[in-house]
Residue frames as a rotation matrix with the C-alpha (Angstrom) as fourth column:
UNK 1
-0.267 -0.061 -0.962 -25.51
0.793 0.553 -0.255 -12.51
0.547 -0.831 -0.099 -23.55
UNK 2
0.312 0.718 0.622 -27.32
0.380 -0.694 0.611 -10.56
0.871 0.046 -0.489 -20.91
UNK 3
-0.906 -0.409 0.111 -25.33
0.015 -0.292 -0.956 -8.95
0.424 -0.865 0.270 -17.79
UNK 4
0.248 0.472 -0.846 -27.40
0.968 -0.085 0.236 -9.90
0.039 -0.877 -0.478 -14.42
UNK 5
0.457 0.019 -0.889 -25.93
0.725 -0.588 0.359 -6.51
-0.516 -0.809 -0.282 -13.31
UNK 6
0.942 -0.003 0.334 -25.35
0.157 -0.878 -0.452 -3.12
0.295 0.478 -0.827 -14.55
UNK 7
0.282 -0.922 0.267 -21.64
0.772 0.052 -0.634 -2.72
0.570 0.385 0.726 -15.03
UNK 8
-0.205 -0.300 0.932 -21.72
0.233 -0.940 -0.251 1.07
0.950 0.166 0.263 -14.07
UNK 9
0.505 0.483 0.716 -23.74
-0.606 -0.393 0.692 0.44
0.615 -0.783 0.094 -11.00
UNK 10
0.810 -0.480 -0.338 -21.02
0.587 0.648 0.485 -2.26
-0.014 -0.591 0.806 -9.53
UNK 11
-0.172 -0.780 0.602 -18.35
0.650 -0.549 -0.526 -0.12
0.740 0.301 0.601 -11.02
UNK 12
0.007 0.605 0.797 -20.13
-0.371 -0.738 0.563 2.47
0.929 -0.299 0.219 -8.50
UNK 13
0.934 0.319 -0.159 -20.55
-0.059 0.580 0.812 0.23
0.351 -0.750 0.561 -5.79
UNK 14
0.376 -0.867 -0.327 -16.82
0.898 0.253 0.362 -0.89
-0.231 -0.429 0.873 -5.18
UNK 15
-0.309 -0.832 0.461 -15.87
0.519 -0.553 -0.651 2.38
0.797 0.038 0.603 -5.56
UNK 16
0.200 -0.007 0.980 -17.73
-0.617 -0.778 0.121 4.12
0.761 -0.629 -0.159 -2.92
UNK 17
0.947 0.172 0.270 -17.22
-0.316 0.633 0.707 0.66
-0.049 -0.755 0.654 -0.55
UNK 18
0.483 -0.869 -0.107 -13.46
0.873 0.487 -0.018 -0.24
0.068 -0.085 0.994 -1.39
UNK 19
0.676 -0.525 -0.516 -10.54
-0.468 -0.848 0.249 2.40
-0.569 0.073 -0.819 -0.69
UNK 20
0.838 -0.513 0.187 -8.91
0.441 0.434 -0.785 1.34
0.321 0.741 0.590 -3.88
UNK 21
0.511 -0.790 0.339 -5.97
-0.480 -0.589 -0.650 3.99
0.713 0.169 -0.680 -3.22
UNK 22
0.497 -0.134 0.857 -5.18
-0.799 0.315 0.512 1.89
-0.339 -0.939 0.050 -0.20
UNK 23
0.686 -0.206 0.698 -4.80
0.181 0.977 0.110 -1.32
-0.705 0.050 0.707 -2.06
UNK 24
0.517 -0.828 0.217 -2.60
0.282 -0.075 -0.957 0.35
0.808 0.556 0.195 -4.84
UNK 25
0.583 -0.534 0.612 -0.78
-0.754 -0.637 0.163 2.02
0.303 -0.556 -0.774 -2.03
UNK 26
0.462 -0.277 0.842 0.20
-0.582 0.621 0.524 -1.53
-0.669 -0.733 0.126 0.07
UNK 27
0.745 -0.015 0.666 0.53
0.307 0.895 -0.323 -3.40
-0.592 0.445 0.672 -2.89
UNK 28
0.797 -0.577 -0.177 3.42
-0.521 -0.508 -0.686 -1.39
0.306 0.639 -0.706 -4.11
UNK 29
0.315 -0.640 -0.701 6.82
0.355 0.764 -0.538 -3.83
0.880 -0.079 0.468 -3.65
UNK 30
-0.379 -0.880 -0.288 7.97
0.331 0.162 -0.930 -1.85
0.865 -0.447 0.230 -0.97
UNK 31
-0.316 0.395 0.862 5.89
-0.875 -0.474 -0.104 -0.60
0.367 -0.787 0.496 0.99
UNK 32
0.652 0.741 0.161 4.24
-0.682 0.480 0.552 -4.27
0.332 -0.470 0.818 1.35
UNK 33
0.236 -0.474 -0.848 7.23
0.468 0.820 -0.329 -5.93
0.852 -0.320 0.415 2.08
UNK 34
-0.723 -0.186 0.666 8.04
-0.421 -0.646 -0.637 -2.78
0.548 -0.741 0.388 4.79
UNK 35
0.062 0.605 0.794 4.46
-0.965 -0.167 0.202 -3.89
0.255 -0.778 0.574 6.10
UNK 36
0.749 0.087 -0.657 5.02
0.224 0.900 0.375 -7.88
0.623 -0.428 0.654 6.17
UNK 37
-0.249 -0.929 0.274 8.34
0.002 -0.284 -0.959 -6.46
0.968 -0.238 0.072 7.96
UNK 38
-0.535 0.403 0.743 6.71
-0.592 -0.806 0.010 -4.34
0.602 -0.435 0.670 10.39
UNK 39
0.325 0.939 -0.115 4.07
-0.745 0.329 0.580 -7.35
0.583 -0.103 0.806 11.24
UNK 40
0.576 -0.502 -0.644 6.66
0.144 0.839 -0.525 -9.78
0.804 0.210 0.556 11.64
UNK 41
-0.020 -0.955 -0.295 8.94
0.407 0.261 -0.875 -8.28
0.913 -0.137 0.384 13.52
UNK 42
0.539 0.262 -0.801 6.94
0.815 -0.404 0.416 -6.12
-0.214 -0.877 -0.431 16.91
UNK 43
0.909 0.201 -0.366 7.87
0.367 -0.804 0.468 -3.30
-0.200 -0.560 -0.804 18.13
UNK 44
0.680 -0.561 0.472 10.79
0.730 0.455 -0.511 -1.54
0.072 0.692 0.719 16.66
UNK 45
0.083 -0.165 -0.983 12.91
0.408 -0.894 0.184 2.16
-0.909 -0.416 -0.008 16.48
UNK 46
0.855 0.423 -0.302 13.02
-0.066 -0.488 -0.870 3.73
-0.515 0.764 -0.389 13.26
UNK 47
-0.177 -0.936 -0.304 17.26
-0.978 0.132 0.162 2.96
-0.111 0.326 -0.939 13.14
UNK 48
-0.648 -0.347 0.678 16.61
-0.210 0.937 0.279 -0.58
-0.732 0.039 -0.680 13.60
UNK 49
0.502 0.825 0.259 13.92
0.241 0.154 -0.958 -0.46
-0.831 0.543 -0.121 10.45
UNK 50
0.690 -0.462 -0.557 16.02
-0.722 -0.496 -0.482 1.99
-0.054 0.735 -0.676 8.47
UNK 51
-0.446 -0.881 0.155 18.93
-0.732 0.459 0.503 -1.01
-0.514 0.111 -0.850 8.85
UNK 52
-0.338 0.265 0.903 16.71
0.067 0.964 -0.258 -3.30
-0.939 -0.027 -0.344 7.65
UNK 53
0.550 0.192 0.813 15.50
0.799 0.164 -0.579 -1.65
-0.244 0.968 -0.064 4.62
UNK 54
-0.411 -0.725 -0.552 18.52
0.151 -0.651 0.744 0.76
-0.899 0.222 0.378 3.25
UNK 55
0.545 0.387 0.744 17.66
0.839 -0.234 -0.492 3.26
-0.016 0.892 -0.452 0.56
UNK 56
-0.442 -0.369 0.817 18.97
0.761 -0.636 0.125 6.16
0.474 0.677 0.562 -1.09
UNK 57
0.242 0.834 -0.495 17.21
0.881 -0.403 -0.249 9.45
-0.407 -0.376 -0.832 0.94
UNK 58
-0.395 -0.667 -0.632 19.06
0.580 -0.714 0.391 11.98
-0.712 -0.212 0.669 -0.48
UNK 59
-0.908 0.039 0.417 16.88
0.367 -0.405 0.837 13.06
0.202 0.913 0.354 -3.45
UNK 60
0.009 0.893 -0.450 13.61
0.927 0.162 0.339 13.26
0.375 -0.420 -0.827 -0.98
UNK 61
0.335 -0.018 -0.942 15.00
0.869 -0.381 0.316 16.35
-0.365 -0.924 -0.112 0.81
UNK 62
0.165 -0.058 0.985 15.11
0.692 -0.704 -0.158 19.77
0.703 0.707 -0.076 -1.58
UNK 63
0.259 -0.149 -0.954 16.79
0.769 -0.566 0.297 22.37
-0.585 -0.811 -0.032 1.10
């Protein structure tokens, strides 16, 4: 079977036209439910987010 299109040159294509690192980025569990949050929910403060999505921070911060 004969490929219409050169693999290497589409492979090429959607990389210099998609920001893949974007879609792995959103598409991580939390971060896209943070953004359906976020969409959903207007204008917010950063306490009334943090209540909404409690986490551990204490291993982020190396003083």
């Amino acid at each position: 079977m004969n490929a219409k299109y050169d693999p290497e040159k589409c492979r090429e294509l959607i990389q210099e036209t998609i920001d893949i690192e974007f879609f792995r980025t959103i598409c991580d569990p939390v971060r896209s439910e943070l953004l359906i949050f976020l969409a959903s929910s207007g204008e917010l403060s950063i306490g009334e987010i943090a209540e909404n999505f409690p986490q551990n921070r204490s291993g982020y911060l190396d003083i």
